[in-house]
C-alpha positions in Angstrom: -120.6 -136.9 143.6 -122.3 -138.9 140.4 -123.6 -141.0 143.2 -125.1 -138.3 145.1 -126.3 -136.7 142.4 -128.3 -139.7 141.4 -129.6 -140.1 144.5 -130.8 -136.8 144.3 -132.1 -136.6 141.2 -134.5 -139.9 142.5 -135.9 -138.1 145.3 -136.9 -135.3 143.0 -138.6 -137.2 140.8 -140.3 -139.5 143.6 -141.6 -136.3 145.2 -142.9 -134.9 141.7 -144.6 -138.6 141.5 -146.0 -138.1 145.0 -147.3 -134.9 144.3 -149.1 -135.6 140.5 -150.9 -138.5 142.4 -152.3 -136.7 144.9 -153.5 -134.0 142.7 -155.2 -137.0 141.0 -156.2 -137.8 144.0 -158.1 -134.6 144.8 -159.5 -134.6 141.5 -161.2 -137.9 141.4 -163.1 -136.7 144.3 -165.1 -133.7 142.5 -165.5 -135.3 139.2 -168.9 -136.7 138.1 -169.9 -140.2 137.1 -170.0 -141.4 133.6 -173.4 -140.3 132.7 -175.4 -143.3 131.4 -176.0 -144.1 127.4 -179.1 -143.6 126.6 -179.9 -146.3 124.3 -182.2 -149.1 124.6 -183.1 -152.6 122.8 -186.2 -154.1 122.7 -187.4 -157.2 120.1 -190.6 -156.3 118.4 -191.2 -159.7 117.8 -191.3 -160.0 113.8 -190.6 -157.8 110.6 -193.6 -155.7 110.3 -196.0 -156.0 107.3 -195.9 -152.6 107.4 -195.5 -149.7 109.6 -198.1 -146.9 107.4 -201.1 -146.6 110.5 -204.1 -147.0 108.4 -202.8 -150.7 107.1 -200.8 -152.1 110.0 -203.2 -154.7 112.4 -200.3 -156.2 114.8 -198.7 -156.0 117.9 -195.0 -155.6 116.9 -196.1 -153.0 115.0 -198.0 -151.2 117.4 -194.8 -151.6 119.8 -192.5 -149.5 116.5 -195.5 -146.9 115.8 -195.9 -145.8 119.8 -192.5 -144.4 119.4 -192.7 -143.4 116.7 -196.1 -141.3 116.0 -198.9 -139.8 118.5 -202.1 -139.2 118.1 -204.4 -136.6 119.1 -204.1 -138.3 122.6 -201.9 -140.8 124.0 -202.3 -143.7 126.6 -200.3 -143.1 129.9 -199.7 -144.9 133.2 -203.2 -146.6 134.8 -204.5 -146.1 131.4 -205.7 -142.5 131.9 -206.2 -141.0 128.5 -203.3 -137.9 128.0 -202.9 -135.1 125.6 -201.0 -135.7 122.7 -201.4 -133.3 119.6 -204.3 -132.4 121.3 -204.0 -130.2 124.3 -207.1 -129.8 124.7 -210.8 -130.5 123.7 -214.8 -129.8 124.4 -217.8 -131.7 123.5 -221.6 -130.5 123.0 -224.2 -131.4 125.3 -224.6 -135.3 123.9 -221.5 -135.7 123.3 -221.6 -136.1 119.3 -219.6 -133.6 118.6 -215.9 -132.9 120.2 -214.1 -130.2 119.2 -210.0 -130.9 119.5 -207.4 -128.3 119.7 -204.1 -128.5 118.8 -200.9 -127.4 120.4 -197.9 -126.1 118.0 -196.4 -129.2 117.3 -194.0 -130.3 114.4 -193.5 -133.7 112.2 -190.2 -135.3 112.1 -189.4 -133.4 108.9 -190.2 -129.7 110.5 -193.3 -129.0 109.1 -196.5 -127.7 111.1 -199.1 -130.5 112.1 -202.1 -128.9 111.4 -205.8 -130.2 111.7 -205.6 -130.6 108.2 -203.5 -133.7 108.6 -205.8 -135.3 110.5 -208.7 -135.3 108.4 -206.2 -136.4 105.3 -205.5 -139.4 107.4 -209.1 -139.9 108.7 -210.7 -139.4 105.3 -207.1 -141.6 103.6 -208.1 -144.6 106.0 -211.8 -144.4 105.4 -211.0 -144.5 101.2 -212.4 -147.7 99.5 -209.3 -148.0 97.6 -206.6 -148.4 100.9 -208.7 -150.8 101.9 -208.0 -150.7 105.4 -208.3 -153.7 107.6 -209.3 -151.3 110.0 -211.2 -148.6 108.4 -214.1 -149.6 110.6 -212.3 -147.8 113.7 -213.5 -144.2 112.7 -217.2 -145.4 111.2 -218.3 -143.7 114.6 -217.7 -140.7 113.0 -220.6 -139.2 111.0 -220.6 -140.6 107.2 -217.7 -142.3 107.8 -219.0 -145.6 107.3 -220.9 -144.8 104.0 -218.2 -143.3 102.8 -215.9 -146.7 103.4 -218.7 -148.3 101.4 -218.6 -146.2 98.5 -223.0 -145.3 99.7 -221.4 -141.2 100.3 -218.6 -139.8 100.0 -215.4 -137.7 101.6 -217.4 -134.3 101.8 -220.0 -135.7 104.0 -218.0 -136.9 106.5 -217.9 -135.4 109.9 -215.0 -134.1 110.1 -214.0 -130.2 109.8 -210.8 -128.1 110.1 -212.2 -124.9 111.7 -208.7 -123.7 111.8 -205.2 -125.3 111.3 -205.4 -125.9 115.2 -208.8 -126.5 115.6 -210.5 -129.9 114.0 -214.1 -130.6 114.9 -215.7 -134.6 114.9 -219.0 -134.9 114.1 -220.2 -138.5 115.6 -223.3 -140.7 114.0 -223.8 -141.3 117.9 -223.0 -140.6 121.4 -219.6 -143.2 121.6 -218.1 -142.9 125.6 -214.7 -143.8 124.1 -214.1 -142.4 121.6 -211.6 -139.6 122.4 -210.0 -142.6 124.0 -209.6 -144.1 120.4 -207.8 -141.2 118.9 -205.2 -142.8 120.9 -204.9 -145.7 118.2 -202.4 -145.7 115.1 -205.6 -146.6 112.6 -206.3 -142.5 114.1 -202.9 -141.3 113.7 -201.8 -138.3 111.8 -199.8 -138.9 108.4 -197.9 -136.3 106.1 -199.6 -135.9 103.1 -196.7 -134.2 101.0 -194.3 -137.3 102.6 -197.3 -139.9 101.0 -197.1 -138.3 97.8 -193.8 -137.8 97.0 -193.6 -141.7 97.3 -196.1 -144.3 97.5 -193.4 -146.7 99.4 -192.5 -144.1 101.9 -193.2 -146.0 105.1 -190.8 -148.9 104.0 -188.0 -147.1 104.6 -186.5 -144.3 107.2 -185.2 -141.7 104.4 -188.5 -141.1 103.5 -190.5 -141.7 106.7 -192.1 -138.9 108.6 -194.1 -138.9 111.6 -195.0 -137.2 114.7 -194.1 -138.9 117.8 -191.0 -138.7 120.5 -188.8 -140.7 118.2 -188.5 -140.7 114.6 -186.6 -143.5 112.5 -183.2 -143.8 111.6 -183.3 -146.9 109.9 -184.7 -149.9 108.6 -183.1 -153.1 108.1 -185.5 -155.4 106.8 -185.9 -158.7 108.6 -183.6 -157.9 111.1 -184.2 -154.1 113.0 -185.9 -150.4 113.2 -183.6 -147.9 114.6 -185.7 -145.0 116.0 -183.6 -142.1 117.9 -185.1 -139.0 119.7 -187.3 -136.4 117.8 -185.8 -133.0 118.7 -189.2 -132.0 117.0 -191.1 -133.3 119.4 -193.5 -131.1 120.9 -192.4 -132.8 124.3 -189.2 -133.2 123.4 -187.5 -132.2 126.3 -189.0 -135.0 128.3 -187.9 -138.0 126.5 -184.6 -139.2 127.5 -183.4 -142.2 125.5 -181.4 -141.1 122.6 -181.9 -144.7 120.7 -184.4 -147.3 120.6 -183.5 -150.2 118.5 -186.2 -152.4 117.7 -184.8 -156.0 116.8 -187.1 -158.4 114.6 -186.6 -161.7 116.0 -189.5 -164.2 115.1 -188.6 -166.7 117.2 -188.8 -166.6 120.6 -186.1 -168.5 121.9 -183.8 -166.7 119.6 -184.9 -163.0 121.5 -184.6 -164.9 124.9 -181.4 -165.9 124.0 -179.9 -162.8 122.7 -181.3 -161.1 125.9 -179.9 -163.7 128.3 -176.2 -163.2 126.2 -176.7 -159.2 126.8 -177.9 -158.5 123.3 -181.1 -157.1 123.9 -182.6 -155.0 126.7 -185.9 -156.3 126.8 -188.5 -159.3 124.4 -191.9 -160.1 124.5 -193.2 -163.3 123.7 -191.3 -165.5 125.7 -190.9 -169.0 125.5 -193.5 -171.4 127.3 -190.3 -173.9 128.3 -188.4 -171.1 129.9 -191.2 -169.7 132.0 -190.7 -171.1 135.3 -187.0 -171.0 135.1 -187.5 -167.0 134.6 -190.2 -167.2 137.4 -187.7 -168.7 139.7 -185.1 -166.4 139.2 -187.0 -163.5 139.5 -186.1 -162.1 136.1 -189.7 -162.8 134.4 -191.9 -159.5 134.5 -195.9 -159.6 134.3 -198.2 -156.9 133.0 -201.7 -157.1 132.4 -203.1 -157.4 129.3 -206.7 -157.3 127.6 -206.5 -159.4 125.2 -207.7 -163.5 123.8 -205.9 -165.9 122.5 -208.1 -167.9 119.7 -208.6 -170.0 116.6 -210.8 -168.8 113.9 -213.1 -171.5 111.7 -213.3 -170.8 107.9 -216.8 -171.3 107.8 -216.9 -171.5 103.8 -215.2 -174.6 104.5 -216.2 -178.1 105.2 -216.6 -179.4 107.7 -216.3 -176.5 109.2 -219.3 -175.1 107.7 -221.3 -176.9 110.7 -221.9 -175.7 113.8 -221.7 -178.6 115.4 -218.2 -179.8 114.4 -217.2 -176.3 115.6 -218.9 -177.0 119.0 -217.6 -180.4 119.0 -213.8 -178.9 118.6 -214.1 -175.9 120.8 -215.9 -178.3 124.0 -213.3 -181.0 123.2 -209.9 -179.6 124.9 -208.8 -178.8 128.7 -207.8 -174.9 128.7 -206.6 -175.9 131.9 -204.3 -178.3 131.5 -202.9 -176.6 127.6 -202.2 -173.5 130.6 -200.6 -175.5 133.0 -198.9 -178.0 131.0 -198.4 -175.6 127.9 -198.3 -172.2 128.6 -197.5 -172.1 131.7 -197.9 -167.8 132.1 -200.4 -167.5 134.4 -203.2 -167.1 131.8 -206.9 -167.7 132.6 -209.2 -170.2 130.6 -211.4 -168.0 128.1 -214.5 -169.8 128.3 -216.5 -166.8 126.4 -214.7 -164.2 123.8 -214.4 -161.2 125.7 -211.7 -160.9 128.5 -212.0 -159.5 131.3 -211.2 -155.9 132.2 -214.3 -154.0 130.4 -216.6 -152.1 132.6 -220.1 -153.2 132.7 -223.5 -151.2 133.4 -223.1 -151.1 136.9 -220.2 -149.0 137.6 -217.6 -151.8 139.6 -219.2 -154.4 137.6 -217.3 -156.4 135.3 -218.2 -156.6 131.8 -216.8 -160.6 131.5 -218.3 -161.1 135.3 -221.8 -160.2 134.3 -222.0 -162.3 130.9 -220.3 -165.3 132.4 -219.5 -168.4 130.8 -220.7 -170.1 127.4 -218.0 -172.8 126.9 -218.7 -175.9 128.8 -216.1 -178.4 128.5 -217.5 -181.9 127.9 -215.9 -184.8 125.6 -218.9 -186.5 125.5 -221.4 -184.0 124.5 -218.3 -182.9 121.7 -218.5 -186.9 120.7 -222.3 -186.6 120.2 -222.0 -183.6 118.7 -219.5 -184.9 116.2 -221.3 -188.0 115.2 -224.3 -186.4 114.5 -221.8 -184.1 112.0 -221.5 -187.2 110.1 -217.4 -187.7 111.5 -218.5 -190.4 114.8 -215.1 -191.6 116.6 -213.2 -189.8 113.8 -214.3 -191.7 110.3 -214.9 -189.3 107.6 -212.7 -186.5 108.9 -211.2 -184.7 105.9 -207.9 -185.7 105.5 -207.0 -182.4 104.8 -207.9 -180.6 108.1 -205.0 -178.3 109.0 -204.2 -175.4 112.1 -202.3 -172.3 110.4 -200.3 -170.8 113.1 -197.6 -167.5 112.5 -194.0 -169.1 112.8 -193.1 -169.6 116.6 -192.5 -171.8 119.1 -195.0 -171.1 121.2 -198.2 -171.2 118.8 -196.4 -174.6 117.6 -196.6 -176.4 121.2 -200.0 -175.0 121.9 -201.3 -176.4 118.0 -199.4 -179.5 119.0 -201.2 -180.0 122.4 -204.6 -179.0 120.8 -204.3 -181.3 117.7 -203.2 -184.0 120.3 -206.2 -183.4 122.5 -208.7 -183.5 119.3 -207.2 -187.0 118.3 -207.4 -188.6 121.8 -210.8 -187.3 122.4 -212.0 -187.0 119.4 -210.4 -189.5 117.0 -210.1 -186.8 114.3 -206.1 -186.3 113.0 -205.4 -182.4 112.2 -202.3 -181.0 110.2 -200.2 -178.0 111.1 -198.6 -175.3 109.0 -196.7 -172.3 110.0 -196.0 -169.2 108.0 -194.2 -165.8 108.4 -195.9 -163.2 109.7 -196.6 -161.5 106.7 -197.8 -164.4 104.6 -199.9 -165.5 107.5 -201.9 -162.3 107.9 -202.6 -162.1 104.3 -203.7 -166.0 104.4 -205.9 -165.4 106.9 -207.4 -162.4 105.0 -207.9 -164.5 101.9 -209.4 -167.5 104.0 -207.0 -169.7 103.3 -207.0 -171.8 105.8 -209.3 -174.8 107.6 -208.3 -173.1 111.9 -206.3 -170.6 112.1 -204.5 -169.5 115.5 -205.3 -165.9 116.4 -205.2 -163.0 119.0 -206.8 -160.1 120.0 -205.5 -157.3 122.4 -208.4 -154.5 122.9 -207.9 -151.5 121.0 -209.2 -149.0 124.1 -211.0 -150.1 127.1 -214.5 -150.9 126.3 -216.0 -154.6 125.0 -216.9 -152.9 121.9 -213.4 -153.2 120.8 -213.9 -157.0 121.1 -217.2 -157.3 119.8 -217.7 -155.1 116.6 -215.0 -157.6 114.8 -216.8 -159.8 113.8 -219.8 -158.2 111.8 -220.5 -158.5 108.7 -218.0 -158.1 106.4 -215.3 -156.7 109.2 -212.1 -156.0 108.4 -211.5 -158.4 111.1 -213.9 -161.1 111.2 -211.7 -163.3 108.8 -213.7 -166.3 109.2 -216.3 -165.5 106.8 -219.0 -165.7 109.4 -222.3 -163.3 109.2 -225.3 -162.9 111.5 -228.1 -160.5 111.1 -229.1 -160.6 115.0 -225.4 -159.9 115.7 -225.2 -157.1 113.3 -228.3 -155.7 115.0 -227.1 -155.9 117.8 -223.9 -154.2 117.5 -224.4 -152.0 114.5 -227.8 -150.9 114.6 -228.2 -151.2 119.0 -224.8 -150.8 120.5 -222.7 -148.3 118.1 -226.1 -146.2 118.0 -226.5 -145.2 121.3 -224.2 -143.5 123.9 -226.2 -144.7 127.1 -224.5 -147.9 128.7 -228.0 -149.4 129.9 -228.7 -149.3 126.2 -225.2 -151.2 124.5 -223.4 -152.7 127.2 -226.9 -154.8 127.1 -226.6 -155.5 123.3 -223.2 -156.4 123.6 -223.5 -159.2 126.1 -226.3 -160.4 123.7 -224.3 -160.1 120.3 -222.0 -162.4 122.3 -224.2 -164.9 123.2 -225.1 -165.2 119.4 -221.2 -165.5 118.3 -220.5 -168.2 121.4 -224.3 -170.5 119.9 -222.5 -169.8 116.4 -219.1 -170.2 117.8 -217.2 -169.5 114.2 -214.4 -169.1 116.4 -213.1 -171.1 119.7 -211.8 -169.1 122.9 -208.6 -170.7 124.6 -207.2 -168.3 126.8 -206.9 -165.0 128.3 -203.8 -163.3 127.9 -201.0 -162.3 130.3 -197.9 -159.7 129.7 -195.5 -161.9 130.6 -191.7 -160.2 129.5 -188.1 -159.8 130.0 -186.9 -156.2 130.5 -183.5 -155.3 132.2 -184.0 -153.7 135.6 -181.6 -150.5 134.3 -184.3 -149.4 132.1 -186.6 -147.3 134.2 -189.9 -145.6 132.8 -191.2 -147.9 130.1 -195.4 -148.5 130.1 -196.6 -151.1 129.3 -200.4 -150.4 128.6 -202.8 -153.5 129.1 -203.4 -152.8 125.7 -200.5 -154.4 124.4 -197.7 -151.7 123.4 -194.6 -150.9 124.8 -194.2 -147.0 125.3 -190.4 -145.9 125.9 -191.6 -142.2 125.7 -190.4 -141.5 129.2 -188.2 -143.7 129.5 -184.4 -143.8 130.7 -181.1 -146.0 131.2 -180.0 -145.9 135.1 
């Protein structure tokens, strides 16, 4: 009986086994997926100097601030200029004046972005006292440029809120790209009340407002910028990532590293010794970029002071072989300033194609050159002559080939010294420094973001360089007329005079090369440098 009923008492609970599992079974079938996290990582590539938009000048900045503000348009796929606050806008007959309207959209912090908030920005980037690097960015707007200078003032710039969704832009001239522009953080919105309650509020995310698809969540100094979705958005409902965390890793084999261990979704900047082992496996991605990678001459310095040492150093190195041996991306010589990718007159024509070359490499013309600076075979050289690069691997083996290059050709022995981001940028503001390493990505698609830097006095030219024929050229010829037979013209010639002056020497033209896992779908990278993760998603 006890046996029986054991036996029993086993089947019973082997069919009510049988049974759960099959309704297990049947539910496994209907239920969905796991739906992805939607969080990304992505290393900016240093700890920002500062993320306000009328003081920041650098990339990994730019990369934080495209998430995290929008201006009155926004730069999408192929480069085609989008709405953004804007939704839409009209210009008069010339083109000087462009009237924007505004759709409802909201800061971070719930308040109403009105017109008004752009001209506080405008106007607040323009002031002599921020002293903004790149102020020069809106002195195509009516005024604006006297007003910088302290020759006029505020009321008298162009600028006028018809409405708070209506701002009208008066423009000194006819300028083709300038609703393309608006695009750039220098032309980004910022919340007046937010800048007032506290002169440090862009240094951390409790007090940080802005106006773009993500806003920040915090800031860990030196080491990351959490940004997660904007539910205030005006386009809210069409960004997908939840999280984008922004690592600051200055060192690029650090960020390669942390991405090959899992650690991070995606880096720039990747290190020149790992470049064809990321080729070969299929993992390194390439983007376009418009941009030049160069070294500035502090020409209030001896001996750079003299056009023919400059000559001598810039003729005296093989871009080639620093690419191929080097740098190893893919990169092309830059044998003239501008980079390809800038239209020209003719429409198909372009702008780099047309002005050709000015750099002719030749180690015995930089020799003669040299010698008849005073420095032949070397003797002379100041003992003191030093390449200031921002801390990284990569600007360290291309200062290292270039300073070897100098002394085998040249005879002359150079120093190198690396600094932080930070200090670096404000050392190359002060001019201290004998070369500096540089790089320039275009701010929209047209060579005048190339070629107004270095006028007189730019916020930008940082090498203490001035010209009156290149000032002409640009200032009172190229930024005053709208017709492209009339400043595409004066641009090519403003170029000649910096490339006979050559205050700075052209090494290479960039290429995107990155790392960026294959799951994350949606992320633009413009040819102007930034990452966008707007429309971007985890799959």
């Amino acid at each position: 009986m006890f046996k029986i009923r054991k036996n029993k008492s086993l089947a019973v609970a082997v069919s009510l086994l049988l049974a759960v599992s099959i309704l297990l079974t049947g539910c496994s079938q209907t239920v969905a997926p796991t739906a992805k996290v939607q969080k990304t990582s992505f290393n900016a590539g240093a700890e920002p100097k500062t993320l306000d938009p009328a003081l920041s000048t650098g990339v990994p900045e730019s990369h934080i601030q495209t998430a995290l503000f929008e201006g009155l348009t926004r730069i999408g796929e192929g480069e085609k200029v989008m709405p953004g606050i804007a939704e839409t806008w009209t210009q008069n007959t010339d083109g000087t004046v462009i009237t924007f309207k505004l759709r409802d959209a909201k800061w971070s912090n719930g308040d109403a972005i009105t017109a008004e908030d752009f001209k506080y920005a405008w106007l607040r980037a323009l002031s002599p006292e921020l002293a903004s690097e790149y102020s020069y960015q809106l002195y195509y707007i009516k005024g604006a440029e006297d007003y910088n200078s302290k020759k006029g003032t505020a009321e008298a710039v162009g600028l006028k809120v018809v409405d708070p969704k209506t701002l009208e832009v008066t423009l000194a001239a006819p300028t083709p790209y300038f609703i393309a522009l608006t695009s750039f953080h220098t032309l980004y919105p910022v919340n007046k009340k937010a800048i007032e309650a506290n002169k440090d509020w862009s240094l951390k995310a409790e007090t940080f407002v802005s106006d773009g698809p993500f806003k920040m969540k915090e800031w860990k100094h030196n080491d990351q910028v959490v940004v997660v979705k904007n539910e205030n958005y005006w386009d809210a409902k069409n960004v997908k990532m939840a999280e984008v965390d922004f690592n600051l890793l200055e060192d690029a084999k650090a960020a390669l590293t942390a991405f090959e261990a899992g650690q991070l979704d995606g880096t720039d900047n990747i290190p020149t010794e790992d470049i064809d082992r990321l080729k070969a496996s299929k993992v390194l991605k390439s983007a376009p970029y418009i941009g030049t990678y160069f070294y500035r001459f502090n020409v209030t310095k001896k001996p750079f002071d003299d056009v023919k040492v400059r000559k001598a150093l810039t003729m005296a190195i093989n871009r080639q072989t620093l690419i191929d041996k080097v740098v190893k991306g893919g990169q092309k010589p830059a044998l003239a300033f501008t980079p390809p990718g800038m239209v020209d007159v003719e429409a198909g024509k372009d702008f780099r194609t047309v002005g050709g070359d000015f750099i002719k490499e030749d180690v015995t013309e930089a020799k003669k050159l040299l010698a008849e600076a005073g420095y032949p075979d070397g003797k002379n050289w100041p003992a003191d002559a030093t390449i200031l690069y921002n801390t990284s691997s990569n600007h360290k083996l291309i200062a290292e080939a270039i300073q070897n290059m100098w002394k085998t050709n040249l005879g002359i022995d150079v120093k190198l010294r690396n600094e932080e981001w930070a200090v670096y940028l404000e050392s190359q503001k002060k001019l201290n420094f004998n070369i500096s390493r540089a790089g320039w990505i275009g701010d929209y698609s047209d060579a005048m973001t190339f070629m107004d830097m270095f006028v007189t006095g730019g916020g930008n030219n940082e090498t203490g360089w001035s010209n009156a024929e290149y000032d002409k050229q640009i200032k009172t010829i190229a930024n005053k007329s709208g017709d492209q037979k009339v400043r595409i013209p004066a641009m090519h010639a403003a170029e000649k005079v910096l490339m006979d002056e050559m205050p700075i020497m052209p090494i290479y033209y960039y290429v995107n090369n990155f790392v960026l896992k294959d799951g994350i779908k949606g992320a633009f990278r413009s040819s102007l440098g930034p990452i966008d993760f707007k429309y971007a998603s985890v799959e």
